[in-house]
Each structure stands twice: as structure tokens, then as C-alpha cells.
C-alpha positions as CSV (number, residue, x, y, z in Angstrom):
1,X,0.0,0.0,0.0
2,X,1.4,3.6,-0.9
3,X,0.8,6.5,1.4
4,X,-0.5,9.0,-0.7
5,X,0.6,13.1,0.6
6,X,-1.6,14.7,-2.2
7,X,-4.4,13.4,-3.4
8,X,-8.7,12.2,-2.1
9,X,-9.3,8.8,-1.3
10,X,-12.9,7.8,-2.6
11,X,-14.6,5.0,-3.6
12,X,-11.3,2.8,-3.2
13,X,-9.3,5.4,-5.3
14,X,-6.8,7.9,-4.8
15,X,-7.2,10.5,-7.1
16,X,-6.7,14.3,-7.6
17,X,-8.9,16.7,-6.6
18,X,-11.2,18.4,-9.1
19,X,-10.5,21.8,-7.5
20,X,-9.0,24.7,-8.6
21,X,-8.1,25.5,-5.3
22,X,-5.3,23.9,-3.2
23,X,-4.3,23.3,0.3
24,X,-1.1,23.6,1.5
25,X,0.2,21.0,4.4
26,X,2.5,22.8,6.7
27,X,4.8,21.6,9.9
28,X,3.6,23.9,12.4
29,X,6.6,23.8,13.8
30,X,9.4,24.5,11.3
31,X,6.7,26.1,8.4
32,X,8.5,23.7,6.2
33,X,5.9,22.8,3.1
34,X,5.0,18.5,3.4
35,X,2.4,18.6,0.4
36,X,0.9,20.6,-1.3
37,X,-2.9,18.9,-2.0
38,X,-5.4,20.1,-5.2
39,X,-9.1,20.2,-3.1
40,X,-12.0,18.3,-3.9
41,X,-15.4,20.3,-5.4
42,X,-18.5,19.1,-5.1
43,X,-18.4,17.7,-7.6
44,X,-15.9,15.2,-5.3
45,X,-17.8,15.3,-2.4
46,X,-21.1,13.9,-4.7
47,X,-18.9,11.7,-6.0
48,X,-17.9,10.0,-1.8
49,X,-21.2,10.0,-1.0
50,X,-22.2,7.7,-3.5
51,X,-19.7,5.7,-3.4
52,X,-20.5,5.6,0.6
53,X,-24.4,5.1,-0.3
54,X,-23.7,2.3,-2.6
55,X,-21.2,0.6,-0.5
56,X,-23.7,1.1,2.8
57,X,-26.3,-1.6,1.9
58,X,-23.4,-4.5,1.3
59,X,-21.3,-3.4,4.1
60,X,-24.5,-3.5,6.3
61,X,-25.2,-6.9,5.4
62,X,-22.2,-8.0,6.5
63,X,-22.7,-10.5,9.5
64,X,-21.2,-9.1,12.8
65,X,-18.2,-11.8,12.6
66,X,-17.1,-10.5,9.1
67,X,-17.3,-7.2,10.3
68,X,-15.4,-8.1,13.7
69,X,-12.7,-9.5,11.1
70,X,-12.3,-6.3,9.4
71,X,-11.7,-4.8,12.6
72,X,-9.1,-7.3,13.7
73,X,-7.2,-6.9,10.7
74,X,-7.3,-3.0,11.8
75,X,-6.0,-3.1,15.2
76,X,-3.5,-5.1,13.4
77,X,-2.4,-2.8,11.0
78,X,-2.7,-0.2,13.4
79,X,-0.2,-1.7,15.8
80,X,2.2,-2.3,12.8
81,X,1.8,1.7,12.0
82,X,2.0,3.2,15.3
83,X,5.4,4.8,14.4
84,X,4.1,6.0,10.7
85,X,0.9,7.7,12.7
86,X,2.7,9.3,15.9
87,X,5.2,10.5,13.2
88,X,2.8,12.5,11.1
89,X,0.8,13.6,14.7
90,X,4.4,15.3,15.3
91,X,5.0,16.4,11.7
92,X,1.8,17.5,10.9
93,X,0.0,18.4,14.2
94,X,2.8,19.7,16.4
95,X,2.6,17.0,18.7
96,X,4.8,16.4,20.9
97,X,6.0,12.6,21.3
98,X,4.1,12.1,24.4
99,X,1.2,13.2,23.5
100,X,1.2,11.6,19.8
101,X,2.1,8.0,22.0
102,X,-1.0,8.8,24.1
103,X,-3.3,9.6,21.2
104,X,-2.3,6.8,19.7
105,X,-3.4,4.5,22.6
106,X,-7.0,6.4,22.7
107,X,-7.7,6.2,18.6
108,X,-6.2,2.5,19.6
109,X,-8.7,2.2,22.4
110,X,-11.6,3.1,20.8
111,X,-11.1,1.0,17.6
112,X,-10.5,-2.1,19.9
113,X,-14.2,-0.9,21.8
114,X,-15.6,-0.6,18.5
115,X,-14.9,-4.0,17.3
116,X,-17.8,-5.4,20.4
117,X,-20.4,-3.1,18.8
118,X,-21.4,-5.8,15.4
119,X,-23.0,-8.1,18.4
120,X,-24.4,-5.3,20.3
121,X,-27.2,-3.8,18.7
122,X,-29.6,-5.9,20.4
123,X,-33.2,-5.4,20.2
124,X,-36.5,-5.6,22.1
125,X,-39.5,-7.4,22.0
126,X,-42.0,-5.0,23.8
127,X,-45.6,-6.0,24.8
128,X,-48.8,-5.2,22.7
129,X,-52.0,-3.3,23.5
130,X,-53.4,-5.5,20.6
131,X,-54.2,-9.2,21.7
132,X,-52.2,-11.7,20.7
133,X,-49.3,-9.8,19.0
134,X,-45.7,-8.4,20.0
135,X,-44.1,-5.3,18.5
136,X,-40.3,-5.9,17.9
137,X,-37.8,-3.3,17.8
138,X,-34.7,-3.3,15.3
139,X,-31.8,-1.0,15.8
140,X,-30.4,-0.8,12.2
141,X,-27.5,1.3,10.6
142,X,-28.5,4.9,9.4
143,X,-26.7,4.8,6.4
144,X,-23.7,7.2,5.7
145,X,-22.1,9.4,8.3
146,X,-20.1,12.7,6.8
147,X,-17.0,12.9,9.6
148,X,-15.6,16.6,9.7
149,X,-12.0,15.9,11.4
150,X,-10.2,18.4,13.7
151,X,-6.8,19.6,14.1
152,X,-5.8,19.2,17.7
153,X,-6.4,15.3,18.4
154,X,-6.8,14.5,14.6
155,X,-6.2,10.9,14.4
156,X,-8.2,9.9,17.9
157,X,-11.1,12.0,17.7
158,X,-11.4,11.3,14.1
159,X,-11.7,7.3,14.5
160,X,-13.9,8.2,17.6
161,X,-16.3,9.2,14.8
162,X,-15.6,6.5,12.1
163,X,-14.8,3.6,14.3
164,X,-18.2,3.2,16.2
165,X,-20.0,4.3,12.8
166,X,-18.4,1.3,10.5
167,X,-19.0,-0.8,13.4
168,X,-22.6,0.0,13.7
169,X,-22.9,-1.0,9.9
170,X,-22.4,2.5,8.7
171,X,-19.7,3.5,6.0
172,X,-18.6,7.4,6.2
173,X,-16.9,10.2,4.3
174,X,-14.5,12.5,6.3
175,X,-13.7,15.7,5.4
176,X,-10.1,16.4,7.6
177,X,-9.3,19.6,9.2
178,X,-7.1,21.9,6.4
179,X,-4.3,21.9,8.7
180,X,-4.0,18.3,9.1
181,X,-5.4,16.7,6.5
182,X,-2.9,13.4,6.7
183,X,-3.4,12.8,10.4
184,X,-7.7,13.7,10.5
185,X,-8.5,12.5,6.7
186,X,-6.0,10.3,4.3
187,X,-4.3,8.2,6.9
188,X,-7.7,6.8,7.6
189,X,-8.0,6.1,3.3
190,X,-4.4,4.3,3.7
191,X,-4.7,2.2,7.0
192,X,-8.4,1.0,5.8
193,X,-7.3,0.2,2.9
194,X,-4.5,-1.6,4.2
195,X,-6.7,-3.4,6.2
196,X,-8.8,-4.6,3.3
197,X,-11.8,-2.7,4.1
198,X,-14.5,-2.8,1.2
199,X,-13.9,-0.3,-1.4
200,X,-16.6,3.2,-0.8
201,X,-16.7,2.2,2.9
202,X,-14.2,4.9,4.2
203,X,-13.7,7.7,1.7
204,X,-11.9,11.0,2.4
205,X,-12.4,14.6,0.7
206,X,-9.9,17.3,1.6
207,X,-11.0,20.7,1.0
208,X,-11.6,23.8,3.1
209,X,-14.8,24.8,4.8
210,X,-15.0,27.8,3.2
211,X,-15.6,26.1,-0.5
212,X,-17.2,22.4,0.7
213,X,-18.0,22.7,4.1
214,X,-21.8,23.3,3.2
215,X,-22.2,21.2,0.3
216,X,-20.4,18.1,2.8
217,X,-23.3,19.0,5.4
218,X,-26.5,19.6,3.1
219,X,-26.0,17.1,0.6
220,X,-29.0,14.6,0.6
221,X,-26.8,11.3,1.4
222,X,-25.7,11.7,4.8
223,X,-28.2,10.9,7.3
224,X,-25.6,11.9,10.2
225,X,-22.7,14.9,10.4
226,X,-20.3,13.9,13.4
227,X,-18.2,17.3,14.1
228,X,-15.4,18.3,16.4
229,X,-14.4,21.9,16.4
230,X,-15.2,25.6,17.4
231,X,-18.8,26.5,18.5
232,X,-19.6,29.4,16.2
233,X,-18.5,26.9,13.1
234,X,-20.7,23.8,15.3
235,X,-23.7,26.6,15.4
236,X,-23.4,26.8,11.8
237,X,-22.9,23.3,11.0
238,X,-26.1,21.9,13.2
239,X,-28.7,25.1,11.8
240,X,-27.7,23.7,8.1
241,X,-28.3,20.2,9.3
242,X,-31.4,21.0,10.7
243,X,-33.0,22.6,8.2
244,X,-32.2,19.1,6.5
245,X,-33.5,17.1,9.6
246,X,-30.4,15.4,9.2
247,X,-28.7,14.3,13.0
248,X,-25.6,16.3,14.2
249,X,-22.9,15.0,16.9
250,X,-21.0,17.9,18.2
251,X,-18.2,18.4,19.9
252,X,-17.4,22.2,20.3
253,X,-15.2,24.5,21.8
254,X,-14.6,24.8,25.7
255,X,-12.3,24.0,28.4
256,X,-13.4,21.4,31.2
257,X,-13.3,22.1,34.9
258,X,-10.8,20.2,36.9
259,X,-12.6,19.5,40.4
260,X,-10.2,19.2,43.3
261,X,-12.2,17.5,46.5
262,X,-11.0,18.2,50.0
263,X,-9.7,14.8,51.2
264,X,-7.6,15.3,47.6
265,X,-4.0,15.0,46.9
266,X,-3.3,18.5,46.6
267,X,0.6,18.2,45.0
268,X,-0.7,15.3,42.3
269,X,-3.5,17.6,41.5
270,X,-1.3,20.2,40.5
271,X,0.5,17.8,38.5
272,X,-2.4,16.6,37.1
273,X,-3.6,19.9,36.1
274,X,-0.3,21.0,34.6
275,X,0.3,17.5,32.5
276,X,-3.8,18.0,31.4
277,X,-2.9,22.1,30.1
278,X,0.3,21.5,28.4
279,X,-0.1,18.1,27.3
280,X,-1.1,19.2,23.7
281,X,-1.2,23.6,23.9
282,X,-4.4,23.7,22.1
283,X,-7.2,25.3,21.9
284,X,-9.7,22.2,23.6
285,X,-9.3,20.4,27.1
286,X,-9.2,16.5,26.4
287,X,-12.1,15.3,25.3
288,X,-15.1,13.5,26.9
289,X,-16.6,9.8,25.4
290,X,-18.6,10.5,22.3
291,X,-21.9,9.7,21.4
292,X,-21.3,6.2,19.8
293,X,-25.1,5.7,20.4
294,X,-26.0,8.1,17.4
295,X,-24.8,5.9,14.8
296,X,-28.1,3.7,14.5
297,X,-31.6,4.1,15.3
């Protein structure tokens, strides 16, 4: 498999974007140009979803063992990648090496979490106010889930999205943050790939808000948009979506309270609060679980 710097991963392709525009890939660190990436148009963002919409219905027929194989092929290839990922976290997202090791271990984490989801979508068989009958309840898949990536825990809090979604029998499109569109977007195109994931099952559109952001939101595919990023862009995002009726799962700008209670350990919370501020000097506090409920109804 070849690591591909420059171009959108759709439909089991990489190819170039059909933008005039581009995007330049920075190390925020040393300003030193990695890649410089033609954007996808809408015209490229139809083209993921359909691929994802097409894909969806096979992928969701999948029994939960071949889908639990898929994933165990990922952790897999995941584990064999760990220095290529915490490499381009540092490269790309000015991680340092500790915190690119402990994102790592969370996207890690979460995939390994996601892989028990195929067998848990259980559901009910509920009484009836009509004699003689039972009303069952399915939980199925809702279809395809557009991802919007961001740039301060790219890799983990954009698996927290696409894991639990693939799991739940959904197949995605990610759109990565502009200033890390390896680590949130087209690492995901190469390490699914790798892992001989269906083709139109993970696709990946690089482009800035600005020129797709909408289109990626109001196009009539998506039944979900899973977003982690500022408030007044998340405020945006979920009045677009709604006009659509479309679900939003929204992750937005803020920074978590640290509670200290008296019988604490005063000198380790200090610690603690130190490691938790400087860990990654972002905008965001770490984040809290995500909503991994969302993904079916």
C-alpha cells in the first residue's frame, strides 16, 4: 500500500482533486511545506457519497463476525503503523512525542471498543395493546455518516467518529481539518485500505470549509454529520443540518473544569492539572466519550 501526501481517497481510489483551489500542508513547527494537496469540489464530495451510499447496503449486510474481522485486521495494522501515525501527529500536528504516544493509545482504544459493537445492537420485544401480537424493535445502521475531522487530536477523535459508525454497519466520508489533513482525513484512506476494508466504505475529501464545508453537510446522502471543532463553526454546521433534519454529533469549543475535592491529593493535582494544560497547547481540554449511540436508530 502507498501513502498517498496529495491526493482524495474515494470510492477505493486515490485520485486528484477536481478543484481549482489547493491546500497547503504545513509543519507547524518549522513552516516547512510536506504537500501541497489540489481540493476536492463538489463535484468530489457527490462523488464520496455515492460511493459511501452504494457501498452502505453491502457493508451492512455483513454479518457481525465478518465485520469483527475487518476490525481485527485494523488493530492489526494499526499496531504495525504506530510509528508511521505518531510521526505525522508530530510532523503535521505539532505533537509532541508524548502526547502523539497517548493519542495513539486512545484512537487504539476506541477501535478495539468498537470492534464489540457488530454483536451489540440488540433489540426488544415489547408488549402489545393488541391481543395476541408483539411489537419488535430493530436498531439498524442509518446509512452514511459525513465525519468533519479536527486539528488538535486529529487521528483519535477522528476514529472516535468512524470507528463506532463502520461498526454500527455505517460507511462514512471524512472531510479532515485543512491543517491536518494526513493525520484527521488520508491516513484513515491508507490504514483502511490496508486493512482490506470494502472499497466506498471509508472515503476522504480534503478541501476547506470555506468552499465544501456546506455542500459536505447539506448534501442529501448523509443521514448523520459527526463534528469536532469551534462553537460558532458547530452553530453553523447543526442550523444547516437542521433545516435538513439530518442528526448532528457535536463536539465544540470549551475547556473542562478540573474538580479538586477536600480529602484530595493537593501536590498530584497540580500535577495533574499541569500534564492535562500543556499536554497538547491547544485550543480544547481533552475530550469526553462521544456519542457512539448516534450511529443507529
Amino acid at each position: 500500500m502507498t501513502l498517498h501526501l496529495d491526493l482524495q481517497y474515494i470510492n477505493g481510489f486515490w485520485k486528484e482533486g477536481s478543484s481549482e483551489k489547493t491546500i497547503e500542508n504545513n509543519n507547524p513547527f518549522s513552516n516547512e511545506r510536506i504537500s501541497t494537496i489540489k481540493s476536492a469540489s463538489e463535484k468530489d464530495v457527490n462523488e464520496a457519497y455515492s460511493a459511501a451510499a452504494h457501498a452502505q447496503k453491502e457493508w451492512a449486510a455483513y454479518t457481525p463476525a465478518e465485520k469483527q474481522g475487518y476490525f481485527e485486521k485494523l488493530l492489526q495494522v494499526l499496531k504495525e503503523e504506530k510509528d508511521l501515525i505518531t510521526e505525522w501527529l508530530i510532523k503535521e500536528s505539532g505533537s509532541t512525542r508524548i502526547k502523539a504516544e497517548a493519542e495513539f493509545g486512545a484512537a487504539y482504544e476506541v477501535t478495539r471498543e468498537a470492534l464489540s459493537f457488530p454483536s451489540r445492537m440488540n433489540g426488544q420485544i415489547l408488549p402489545s395493546n393488541v391481543p395476541n401480537k408483539e411489537n419488535y424493535v430493530y436498531r439498524r445502521p442509518k446509512g452514511v455518516v459525513g465525519v468533519i475531522g479536527p486539528w488538535n487530536f486529529p487521528f483519535h477523535l477522528s476514529m472516535r467518529s468512524v470507528a463506532p459508525a463502520l461498526a454500527a454497519g455505517n460507511t462514512v466520508v471524512i472531510k479532515p481539518a485543512s491543517d491536518t489533513p494526513m493525520t484527521s482525513g488520508l491516513l484513515f484512506g491508507y490504514l483502511f485500505e490496508k486493512a482490506g476494508f470494502p472499497k466506498g466504505v471509508v472515503n476522504v475529501v480534503v478541501g476547506r470549509g470555506s468552499e465544501i464545508g456546506d455542500a459536505f453537510v447539506q448534501h442529501k446522502v448523509p443521514k448523520l454529520i459527526s463534528f469536532t471543532g469551534s462553537t460558532e463553526v458547530g452553530s453553523h454546521l447543526a442550523s444547516e443540518a437542521g433545516k435538513l433534519l439530518k442528526d448532528t454529533a457535536l463536539e465544540l469549543g470549551g475547556n473542562n473544569a478540573m474538580v479538586i475535592l477536600d480529602d484530595a491529593d493537593v501536590d498530584r493535582a497540580v500535577d495533574a492539572a499541569i500534564f492535562g494544560k500543556f499536554l497538547h497547547q491547544a485550543k480544547f481540554a481533552w475530550p469526553q466519550s462521544h456519542y457512539c449511540g448516534c450511529f443507529y436508530s
